[in-house]
Structure formats: C-alpha cells, structure tokens
C-alpha positions as CSV (number, residue, x, y, z in Angstrom):
1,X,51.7,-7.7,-20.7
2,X,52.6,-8.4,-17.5
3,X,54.0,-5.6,-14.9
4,X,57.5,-6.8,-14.5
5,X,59.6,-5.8,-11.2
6,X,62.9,-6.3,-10.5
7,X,65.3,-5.2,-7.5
8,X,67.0,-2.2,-8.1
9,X,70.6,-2.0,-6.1
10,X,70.3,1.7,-5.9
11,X,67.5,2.2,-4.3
12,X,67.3,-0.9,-2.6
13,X,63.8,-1.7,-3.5
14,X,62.2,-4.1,-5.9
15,X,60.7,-1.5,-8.6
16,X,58.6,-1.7,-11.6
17,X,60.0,-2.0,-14.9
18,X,59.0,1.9,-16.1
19,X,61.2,1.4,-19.5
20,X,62.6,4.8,-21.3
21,X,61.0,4.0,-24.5
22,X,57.6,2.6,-23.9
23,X,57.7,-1.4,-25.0
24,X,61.5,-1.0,-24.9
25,X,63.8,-2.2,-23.0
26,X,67.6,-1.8,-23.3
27,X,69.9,-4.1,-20.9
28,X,73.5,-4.0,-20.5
29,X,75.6,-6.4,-18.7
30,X,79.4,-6.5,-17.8
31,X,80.9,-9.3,-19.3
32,X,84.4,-11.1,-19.1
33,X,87.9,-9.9,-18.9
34,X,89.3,-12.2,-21.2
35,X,92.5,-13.2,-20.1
36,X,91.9,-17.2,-19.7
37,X,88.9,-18.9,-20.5
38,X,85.8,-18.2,-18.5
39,X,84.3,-20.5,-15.7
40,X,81.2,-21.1,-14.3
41,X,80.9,-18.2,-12.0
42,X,81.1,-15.5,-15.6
43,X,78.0,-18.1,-16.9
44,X,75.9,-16.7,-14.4
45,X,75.3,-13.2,-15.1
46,X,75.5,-14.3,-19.5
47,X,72.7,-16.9,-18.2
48,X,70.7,-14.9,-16.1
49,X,70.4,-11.8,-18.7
50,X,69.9,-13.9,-21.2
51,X,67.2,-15.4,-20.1
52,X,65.7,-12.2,-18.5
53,X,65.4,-10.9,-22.2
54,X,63.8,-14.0,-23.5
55,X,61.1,-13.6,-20.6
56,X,60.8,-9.8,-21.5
57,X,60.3,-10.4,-24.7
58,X,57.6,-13.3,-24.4
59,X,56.1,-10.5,-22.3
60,X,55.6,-8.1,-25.6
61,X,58.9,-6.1,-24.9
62,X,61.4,-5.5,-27.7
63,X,64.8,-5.9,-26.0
64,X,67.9,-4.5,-26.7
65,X,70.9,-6.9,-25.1
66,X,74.4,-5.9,-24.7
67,X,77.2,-7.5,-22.6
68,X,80.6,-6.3,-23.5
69,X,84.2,-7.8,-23.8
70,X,87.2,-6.1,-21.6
71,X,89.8,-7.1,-23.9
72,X,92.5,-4.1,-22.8
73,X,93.3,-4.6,-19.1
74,X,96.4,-5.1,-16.9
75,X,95.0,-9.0,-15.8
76,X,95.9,-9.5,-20.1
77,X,98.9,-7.8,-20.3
78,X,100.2,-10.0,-16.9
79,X,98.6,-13.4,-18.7
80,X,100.1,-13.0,-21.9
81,X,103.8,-11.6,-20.6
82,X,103.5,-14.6,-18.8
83,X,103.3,-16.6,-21.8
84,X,105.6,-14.7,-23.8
85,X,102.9,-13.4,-26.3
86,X,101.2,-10.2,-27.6
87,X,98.6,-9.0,-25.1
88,X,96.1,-8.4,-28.0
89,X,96.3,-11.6,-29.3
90,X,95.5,-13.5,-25.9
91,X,93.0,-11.3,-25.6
92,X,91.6,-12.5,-29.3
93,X,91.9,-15.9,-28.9
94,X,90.2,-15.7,-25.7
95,X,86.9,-13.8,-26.8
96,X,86.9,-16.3,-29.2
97,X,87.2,-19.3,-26.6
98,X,84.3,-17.2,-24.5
99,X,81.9,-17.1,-27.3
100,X,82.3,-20.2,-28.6
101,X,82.2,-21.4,-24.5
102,X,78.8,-19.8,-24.2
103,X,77.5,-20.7,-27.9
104,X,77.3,-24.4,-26.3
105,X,75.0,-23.4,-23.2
106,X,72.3,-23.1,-26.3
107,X,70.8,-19.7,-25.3
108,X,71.8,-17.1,-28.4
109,X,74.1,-14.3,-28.4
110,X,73.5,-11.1,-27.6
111,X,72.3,-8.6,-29.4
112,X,75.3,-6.2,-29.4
113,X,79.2,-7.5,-27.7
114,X,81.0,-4.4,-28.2
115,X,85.0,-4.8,-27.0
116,X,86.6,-2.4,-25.3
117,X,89.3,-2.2,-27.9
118,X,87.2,-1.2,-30.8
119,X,85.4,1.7,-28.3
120,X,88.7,3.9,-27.9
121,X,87.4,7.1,-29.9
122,X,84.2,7.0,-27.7
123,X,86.4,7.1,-24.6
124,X,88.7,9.4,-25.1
125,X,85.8,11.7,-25.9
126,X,84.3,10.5,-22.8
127,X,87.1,11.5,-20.6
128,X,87.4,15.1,-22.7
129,X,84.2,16.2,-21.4
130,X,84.6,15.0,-18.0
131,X,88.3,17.0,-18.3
132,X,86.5,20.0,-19.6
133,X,83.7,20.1,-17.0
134,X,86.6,19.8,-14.2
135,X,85.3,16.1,-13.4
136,X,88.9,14.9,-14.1
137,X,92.5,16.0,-14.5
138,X,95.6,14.9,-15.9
139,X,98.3,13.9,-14.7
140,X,101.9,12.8,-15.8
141,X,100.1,11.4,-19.0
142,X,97.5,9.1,-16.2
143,X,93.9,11.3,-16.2
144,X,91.6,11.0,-13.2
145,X,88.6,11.2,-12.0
146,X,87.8,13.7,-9.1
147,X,85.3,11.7,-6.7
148,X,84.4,14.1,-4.3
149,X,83.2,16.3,-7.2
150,X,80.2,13.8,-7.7
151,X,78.3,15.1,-4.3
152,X,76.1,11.5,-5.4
153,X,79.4,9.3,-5.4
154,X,78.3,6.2,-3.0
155,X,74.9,6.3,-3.1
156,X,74.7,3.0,-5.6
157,X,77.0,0.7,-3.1
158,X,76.0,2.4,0.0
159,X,79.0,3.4,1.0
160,X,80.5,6.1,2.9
161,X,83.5,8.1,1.5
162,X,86.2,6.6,4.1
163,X,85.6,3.4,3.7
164,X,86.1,3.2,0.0
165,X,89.8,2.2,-1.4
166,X,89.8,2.4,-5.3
167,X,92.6,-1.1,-4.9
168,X,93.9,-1.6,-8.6
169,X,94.9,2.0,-9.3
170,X,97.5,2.9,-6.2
171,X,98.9,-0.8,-6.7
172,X,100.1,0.7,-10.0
173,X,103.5,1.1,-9.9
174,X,102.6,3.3,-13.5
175,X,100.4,5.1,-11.6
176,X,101.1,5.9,-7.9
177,X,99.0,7.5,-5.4
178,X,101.4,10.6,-5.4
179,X,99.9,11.8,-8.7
180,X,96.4,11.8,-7.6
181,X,94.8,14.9,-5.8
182,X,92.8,12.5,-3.4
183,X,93.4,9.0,-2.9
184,X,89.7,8.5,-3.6
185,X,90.5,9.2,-7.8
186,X,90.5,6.5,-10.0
187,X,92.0,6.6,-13.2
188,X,90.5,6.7,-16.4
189,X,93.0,7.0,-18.7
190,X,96.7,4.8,-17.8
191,X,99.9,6.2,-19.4
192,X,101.6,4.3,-21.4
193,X,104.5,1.8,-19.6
194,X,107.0,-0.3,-20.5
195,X,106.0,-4.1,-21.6
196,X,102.3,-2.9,-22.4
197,X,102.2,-3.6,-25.9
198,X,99.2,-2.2,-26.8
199,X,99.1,1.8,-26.8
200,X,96.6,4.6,-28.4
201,X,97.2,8.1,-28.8
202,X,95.2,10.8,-26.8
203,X,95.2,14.6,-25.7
204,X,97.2,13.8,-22.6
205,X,99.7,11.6,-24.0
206,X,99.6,7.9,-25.6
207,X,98.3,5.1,-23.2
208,X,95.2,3.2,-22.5
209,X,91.4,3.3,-21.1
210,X,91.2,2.9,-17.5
211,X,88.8,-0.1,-16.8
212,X,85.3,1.9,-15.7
213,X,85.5,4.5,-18.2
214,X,85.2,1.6,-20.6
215,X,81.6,0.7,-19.6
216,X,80.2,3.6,-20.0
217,X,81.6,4.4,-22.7
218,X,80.0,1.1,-24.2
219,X,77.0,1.2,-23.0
220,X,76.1,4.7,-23.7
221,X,77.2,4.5,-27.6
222,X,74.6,1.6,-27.7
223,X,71.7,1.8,-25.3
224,X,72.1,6.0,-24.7
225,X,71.8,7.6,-21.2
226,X,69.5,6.5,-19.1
227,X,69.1,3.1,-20.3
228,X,66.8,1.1,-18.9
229,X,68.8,-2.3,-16.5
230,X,72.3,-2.5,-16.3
231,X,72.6,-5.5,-14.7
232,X,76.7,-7.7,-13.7
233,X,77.6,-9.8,-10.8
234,X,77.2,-8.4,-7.1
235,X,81.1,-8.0,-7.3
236,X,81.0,-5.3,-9.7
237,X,78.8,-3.0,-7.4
238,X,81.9,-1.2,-6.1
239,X,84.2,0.2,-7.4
240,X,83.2,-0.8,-10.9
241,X,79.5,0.3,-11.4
242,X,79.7,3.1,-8.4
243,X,82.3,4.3,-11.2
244,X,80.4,4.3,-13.9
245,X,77.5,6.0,-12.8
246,X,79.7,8.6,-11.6
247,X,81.6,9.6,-15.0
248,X,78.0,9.6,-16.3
249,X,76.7,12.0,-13.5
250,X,79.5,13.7,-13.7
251,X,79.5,14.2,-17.4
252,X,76.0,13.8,-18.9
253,X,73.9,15.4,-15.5
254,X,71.9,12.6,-15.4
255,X,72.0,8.9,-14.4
256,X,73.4,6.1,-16.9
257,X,70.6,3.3,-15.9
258,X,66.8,3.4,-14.5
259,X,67.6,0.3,-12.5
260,X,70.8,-1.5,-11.2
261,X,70.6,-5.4,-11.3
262,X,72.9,-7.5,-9.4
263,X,73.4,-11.3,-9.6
264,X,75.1,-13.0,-6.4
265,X,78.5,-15.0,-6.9
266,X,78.8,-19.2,-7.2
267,X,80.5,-19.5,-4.5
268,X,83.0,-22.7,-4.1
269,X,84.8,-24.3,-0.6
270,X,83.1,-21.3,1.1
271,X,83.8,-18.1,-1.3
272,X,82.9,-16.9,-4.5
273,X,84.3,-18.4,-7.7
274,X,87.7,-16.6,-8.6
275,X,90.1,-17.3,-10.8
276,X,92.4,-15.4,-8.8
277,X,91.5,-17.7,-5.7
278,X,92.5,-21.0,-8.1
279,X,88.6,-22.3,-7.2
280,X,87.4,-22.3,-10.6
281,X,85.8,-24.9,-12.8
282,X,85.9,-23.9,-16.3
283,X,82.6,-23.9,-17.9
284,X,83.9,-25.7,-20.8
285,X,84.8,-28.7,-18.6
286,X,81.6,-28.9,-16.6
287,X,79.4,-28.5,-20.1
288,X,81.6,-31.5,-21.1
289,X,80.9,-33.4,-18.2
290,X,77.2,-32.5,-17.6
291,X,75.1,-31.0,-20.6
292,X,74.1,-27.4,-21.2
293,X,70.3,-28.0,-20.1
294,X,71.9,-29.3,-16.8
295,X,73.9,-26.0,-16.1
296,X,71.3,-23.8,-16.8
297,X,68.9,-26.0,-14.8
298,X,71.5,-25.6,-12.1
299,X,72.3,-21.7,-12.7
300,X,68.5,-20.8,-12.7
301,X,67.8,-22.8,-9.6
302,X,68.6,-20.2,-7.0
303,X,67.3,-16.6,-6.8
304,X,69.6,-14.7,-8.7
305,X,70.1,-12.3,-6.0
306,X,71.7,-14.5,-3.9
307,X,75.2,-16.8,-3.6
308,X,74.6,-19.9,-5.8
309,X,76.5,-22.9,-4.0
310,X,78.6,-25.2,-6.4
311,X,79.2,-28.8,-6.1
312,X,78.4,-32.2,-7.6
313,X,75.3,-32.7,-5.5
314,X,73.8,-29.3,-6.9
315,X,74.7,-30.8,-10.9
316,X,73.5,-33.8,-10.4
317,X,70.3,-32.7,-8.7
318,X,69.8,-29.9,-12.2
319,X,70.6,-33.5,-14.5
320,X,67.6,-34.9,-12.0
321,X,65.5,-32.1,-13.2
322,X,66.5,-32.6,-16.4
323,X,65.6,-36.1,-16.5
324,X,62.0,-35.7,-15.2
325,X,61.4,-32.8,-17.6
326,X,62.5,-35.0,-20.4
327,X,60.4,-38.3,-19.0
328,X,57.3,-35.3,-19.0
329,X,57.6,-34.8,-22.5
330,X,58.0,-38.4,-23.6
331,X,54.2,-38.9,-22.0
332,X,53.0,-35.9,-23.4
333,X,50.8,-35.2,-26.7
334,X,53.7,-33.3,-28.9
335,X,52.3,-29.9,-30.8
336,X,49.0,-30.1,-29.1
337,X,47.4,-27.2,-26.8
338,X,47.5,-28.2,-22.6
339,X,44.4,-28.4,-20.4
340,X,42.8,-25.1,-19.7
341,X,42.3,-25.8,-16.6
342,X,45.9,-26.4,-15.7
343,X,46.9,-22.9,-17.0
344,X,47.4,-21.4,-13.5
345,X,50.6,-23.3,-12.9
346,X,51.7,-21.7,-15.9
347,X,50.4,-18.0,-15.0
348,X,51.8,-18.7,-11.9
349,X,55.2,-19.5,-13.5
350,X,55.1,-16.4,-15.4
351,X,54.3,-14.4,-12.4
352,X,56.9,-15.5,-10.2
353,X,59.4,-14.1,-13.2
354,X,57.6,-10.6,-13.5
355,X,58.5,-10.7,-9.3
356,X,62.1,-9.9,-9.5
357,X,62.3,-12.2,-12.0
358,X,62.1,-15.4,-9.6
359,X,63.3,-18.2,-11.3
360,X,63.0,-20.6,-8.1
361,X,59.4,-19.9,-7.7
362,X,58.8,-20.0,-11.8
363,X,60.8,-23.5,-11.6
364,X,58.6,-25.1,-8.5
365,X,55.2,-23.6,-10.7
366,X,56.4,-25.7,-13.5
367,X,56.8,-29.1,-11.2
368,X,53.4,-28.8,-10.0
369,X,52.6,-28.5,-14.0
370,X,54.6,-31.8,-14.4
371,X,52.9,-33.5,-11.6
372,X,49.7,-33.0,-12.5
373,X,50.5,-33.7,-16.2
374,X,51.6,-36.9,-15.0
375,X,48.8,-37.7,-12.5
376,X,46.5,-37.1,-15.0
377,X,48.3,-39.9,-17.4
378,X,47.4,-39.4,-21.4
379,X,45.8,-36.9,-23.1
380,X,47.7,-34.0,-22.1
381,X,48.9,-31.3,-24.7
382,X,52.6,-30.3,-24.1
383,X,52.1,-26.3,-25.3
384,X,52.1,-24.9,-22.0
385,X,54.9,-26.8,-21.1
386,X,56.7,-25.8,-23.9
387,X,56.5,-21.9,-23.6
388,X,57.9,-22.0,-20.3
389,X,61.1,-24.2,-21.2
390,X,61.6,-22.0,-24.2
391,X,61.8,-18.9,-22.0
392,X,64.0,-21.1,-19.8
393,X,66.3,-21.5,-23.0
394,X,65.5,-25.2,-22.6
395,X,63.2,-25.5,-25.6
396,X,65.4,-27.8,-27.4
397,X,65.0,-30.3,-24.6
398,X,63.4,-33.7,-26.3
399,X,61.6,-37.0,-25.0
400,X,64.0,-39.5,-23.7
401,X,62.5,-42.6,-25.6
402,X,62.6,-45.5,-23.9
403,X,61.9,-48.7,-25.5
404,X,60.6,-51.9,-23.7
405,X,59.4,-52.1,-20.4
406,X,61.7,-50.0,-17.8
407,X,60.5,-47.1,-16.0
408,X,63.1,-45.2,-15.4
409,X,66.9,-44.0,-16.3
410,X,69.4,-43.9,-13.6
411,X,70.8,-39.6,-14.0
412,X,74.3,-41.2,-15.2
413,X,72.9,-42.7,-18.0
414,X,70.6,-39.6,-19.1
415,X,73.9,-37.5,-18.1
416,X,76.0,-39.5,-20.3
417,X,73.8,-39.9,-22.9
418,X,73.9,-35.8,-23.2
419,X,77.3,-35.9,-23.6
420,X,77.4,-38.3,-26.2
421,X,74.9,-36.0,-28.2
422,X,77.1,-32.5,-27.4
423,X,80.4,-35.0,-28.5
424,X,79.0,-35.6,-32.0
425,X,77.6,-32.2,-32.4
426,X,81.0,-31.0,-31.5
427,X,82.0,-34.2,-34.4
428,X,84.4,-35.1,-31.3
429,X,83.8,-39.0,-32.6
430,X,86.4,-40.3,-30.1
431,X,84.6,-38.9,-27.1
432,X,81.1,-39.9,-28.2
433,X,82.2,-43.3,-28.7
434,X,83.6,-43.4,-25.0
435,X,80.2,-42.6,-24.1
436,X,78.4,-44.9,-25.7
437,X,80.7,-47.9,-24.8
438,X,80.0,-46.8,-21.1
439,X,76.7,-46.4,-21.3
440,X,76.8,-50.3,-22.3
441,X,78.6,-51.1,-19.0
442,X,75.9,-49.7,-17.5
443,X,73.7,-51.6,-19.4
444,X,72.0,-49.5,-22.0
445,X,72.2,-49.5,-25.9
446,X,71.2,-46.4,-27.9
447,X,69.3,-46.0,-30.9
448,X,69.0,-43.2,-33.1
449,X,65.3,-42.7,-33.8
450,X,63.3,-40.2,-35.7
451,X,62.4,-38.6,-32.0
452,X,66.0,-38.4,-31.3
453,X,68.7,-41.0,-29.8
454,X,67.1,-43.4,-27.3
455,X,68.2,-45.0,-24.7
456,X,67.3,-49.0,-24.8
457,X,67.7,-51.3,-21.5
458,X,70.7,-54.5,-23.2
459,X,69.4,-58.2,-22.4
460,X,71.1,-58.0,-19.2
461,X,69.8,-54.9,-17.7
C-alpha cells in the first residue's frame, strides 16, 4: 500500500492520507443543485472523486463515497416558478436527469447520494444544538449562525473577517440584513415565504434548511465527524465549506474533515463554467457528441487543482488519446501478464496518483508504457495496461479492429464510431444509423465482430 498524499486547502500543504479508521477512508463531495440539467463543469468534481476512490481502493483502502443532491434551494424554487411547476417536482425530475447524465460517463455511482430533502430531521437537530450552545439565534422565524463566535471562522479560505460578504442571504428579500445581529451571519434555517411551495415544520416556525447547514448535516449522518476528505469544486471554498466547518466547530468541538480537497473550475471564453453566466455545455450534449472515454480522458488531463480549459481542440485531443489507447490494445496479447521489465512505467503511474493524486503525470507514465509496448511490436501482455485504465474508469475501452491494410483511423471516424455504439446502447436507432451512414461518407463500413464493432476502410477509401 502506497502512502497517498493529497493537498489539503486548510492547511495549505500537500499531506499524507492519515485515515480515521485505519484502511478506511470516507469521502464526501458536494454535488449538484438540481435545478437544470448539469454540464460539464458539475462532471469534474463527480469524475475526479470518483476516480480518486477507485485509485484508493486498488491501493487496499475500503472507501466510503458520498456526494449529495441540493434538491431544496431558492435557484429551484426560481427555475420551477419560472415554469409554472412544483419546486419539488423540478427538483425530481432533475436528480433523475443528473444520474442518469452521469450513469453514461461509465464510472459507477456512489456509494451513498443522500438529498437534502430526505435529511430535514438531521438538520433541524443540527441547528438545535448549535441554538442551544449560543452558536445561533432565531430570528422572525429565519435562525442564524453567529460567525464571530467561531474564533477559527476563516482559517479554511484564508480570509480575513472584513472581507467576507455571506452574498445569497442579505439579497433575501425573506431574510434581510436588519434581522441579523452581524452582517457576517448566515442563515441556517429560511422562514417560510410566499410562492415557496415546499415548507417543514421546526421549533422556530415552519420554513426550510439554509444551504450549508445541509452538508453537514449529510455528511456527518454518513461518514461521522471528522471524516477523512471532503473534497467539491474550488468555488465552494467560501462561503460554502468555510460554513460548514464552522457549524461543526461550533457544534461538535471538533473539525468535520481531516483534509479539504478542492478541484479548480473548467473555465470557458475566459471564466469558469456557470450556468448563471449562459457558458455552459451540457454534459449530455457533449457525451453525445464525443464519447464518455473521451470526456474523462479530457477531465483527467489537467491537475485537478487547477482551471481546466474547455474547447474543441482539448476534446478532440482526449478522442486522440483515446484512439491511440484503443490502437495499443488491438496490438496487444489480451488476458496475458506485461513484461516485467516494463513495470516501472506502471509504478510510476501509480506514484504520480499517491502525489496529490496527479493524474497528468499518471497519464504521461502510461504513454511511455504505450510507446514502448509498441516499439517493442508483438508479444506484449496487456495486464499492466489494463489495471491502470480500470483505475482510470476506462476499463471498458476495447481494440478498434481494423480489417485490411490501413494503419490508421482519422479521430472523426473513431469519434463517430463511439457515438454510434452509446446511440444503440441508448436503442436511439435513428441516431446510430446517422452515424453509420456518415461514417460511409467518410469512407468506412463497420462490422460487428466478436471483439466488438470494427471499423473497415469501403473500396474507395
């Protein structure tokens, strides 16, 4: 078992992995407010902590996953007013639309996806203590939290008191900044106003959750206090997760995580991917139009740390990656152990994921394992190749056979090709017959085989 490290946000280091139960590791993630379908930017943190617990647990680790669902928010109540429905309804539909939207990247579920919704009991006690320990205070049926009681409050986002600005709750026309003690308070339990159609009863009058409270709530009824990585995008850092270790500071005496994982945004045209900035691309659409191996190639090909840039260049280049894997794996000896002597690109791959889990350094460890695979011509066994595209969640990938003499596939075609195979898996007929009548434009004909569909060069290519 490898020593794992990862960057902790907290402290600002890169830490070892010292889990709270020895070989056990629980991870919780902030997942999607589901008021519209998620895009590309919310697959990078599912993506990125899903694969951290396949690597983990390839490692020796049993791993706990959870990434939650904010289904009760003021961003679902706006959406579905806006379309003259019930708030809890939209907010159905839409987990539904965000599972199933992940489902197709290939990589599992978690292990728990607790909504907020279904967690109300565990909040309201939350919020009780944190009353009772003079944490928090109602108000006017609203309940806050005191900040300045927390003499720790800033230390996660490194921020000073001054120049923080809590944002969603003083915009609250429900909720103005008159009712709070300090402007710094943030509210973790919303009174109940006209047009929200969902409302739950509590000791300080009927309303809803506030969104932080929500988290923690969540996170500890799963994973306990002082869980081991609670990881979301580097968004989230403040107020969200500044928040939430609060309340738990506040109301357990003791810190919620060991470590505080942050990925960095996709940024598009220059900023991050919003869908309140109208620079989204729906993951839906861009699994459609490029494959699930290819966005996961091209979510896992920058250090998760940092910004991720999005445009066709960067999917095309992941389908390129793609391609040669695939092309690797049609030349090499299926089920049968690798050279011995190439094992240190393949330590070396697993090293650069116990360093801060380094998926850019794991990914040029496993060319150099292609390369020489390839230099080396027949004879080579595919195993080691194998384990790392399974911790990659690529193990599904197959051998693009090609029949007759051709020795290579334009990216289009391979691209295309994947689409046609999601299409039928999808039984979208329609669409995968498209495919297939382009893909003879382009020249190529494709056969089902016993390896899988292959693509054959047409008389005239």
């Amino acid at each position: 078992m490898r020593e794992v490290h990862i960057h902790d946000t907290l402290t600002g280091e890169v830490l070892p992995l010292r889990p709270r139960d020895p070989g056990r590791v629980g991870v919780y993630a902030c997942g999607p407010t589901v008021y519209s379908r998620i895009h590309v930017g919310n697959a990078r943190p599912f993506v990125v902590f899903s694969l951290l617990k396949r690597f983990l647990e390839h490692e020796g680790y049993d791993v706990d996953l959870v990434i939650n669902v904010t289904d009760v928010n003021d961003k679902i109540y706006d959406a579905a007013r806006a379309q003259g429905r019930p708030s809890a309804e939209l907010a159905a539909e839409m987990t539904d639309l965000y599972r199933a939207d992940t489902d197709l990247l290939g990589l599992g579920r978690p292990d728990h996806e607790p909504l907020a919704s279904e967690t109300i009991a565990e909040i309201i006690d939350y919020i009780q203590t944190l009353v009772d320990r003079g944490h928090a205070y109602a108000a006017g049926g609203d309940v806050y939290f005191r900040v300045r009681s927390d003499p720790d409050y800033g230390t996660l986002s490194h921020r000073q008191l001054e120049n923080m600005d809590q944002g969603e709750d003083d915009s609250d026309p429900g909720a103005p900044a008159a009712r709070k003690e300090d402007p710094l308070d943030f509210a973790l339990w919303k009174a109940h106003k006209p047009g929200e159609d969902t409302v739950w009863e509590a000791p300080w009058g009927p309303g809803r959750p506030g969104w932080h409270i929500e988290c923690s709530a969540m996170a500890e009824s799963l994973l306990g206090v002082g869980f081991d990585i609670h990881g979301g995008g580097s968004d989230l850092v403040f107020p969200h997760h500044e928040n939430e270790a609060a309340q738990t500071r506040a109301a357990r005496g003791t810190e919620l995580a060991r470590l505080w994982m942050h990925n960095g945004m996709i940024q598009l045209t220059g900023e991050k991917m919003a869908k309140s900035l109208g620079n989204i691309a729906p993951l839906h659409d861009v699994l459609a139009e490029h494959g699930p191996q290819a966005i996961v190639m091209y979510l896992i090909s920058g250090h998760y740390r940092q910004p991720l840039a999005f445009s066709e260049s960067e999917l095309q280049d992941a389908e390129r990656r793609i391609q040669r894997i695939r092309d690797a794996l049609r030349r090499l000896e299926q089920g049968r152990p690798s050279p011995p002597d190439m094992a240190h690109h393949t330590r070396a791959f697993f090293d650069a994921l116990a360093n801060d889990f380094n998926t850019p350094a794991a990914l040029a460890a496993m060319f150099e394992w292609v390369r020489e695979a390839n230099r080396r011509g027949g004879g080579v066994g595919d195993a080691d190749l194998r384990e790392m595209l399974d911790v990659l969640g690529l193990g599904a990938l197959s051998p693009l056979a090609l029949v007759g003499e051709v020795s290579s596939v334009d990216p289009e075609a391979t691209s295309l090709l994947a689409q046609r195979e999601q299409a039928r898996g999808e039984r979208d007929f329609d669409a995968a017959d498209r495919m297939r009548e382009e893909l003879r434009r382009r020249g190529w004909e494709i056969r089902d085989g016993p390896e899988g569909p292959e693509l054959i060069p047409s008389a005239a290519n």
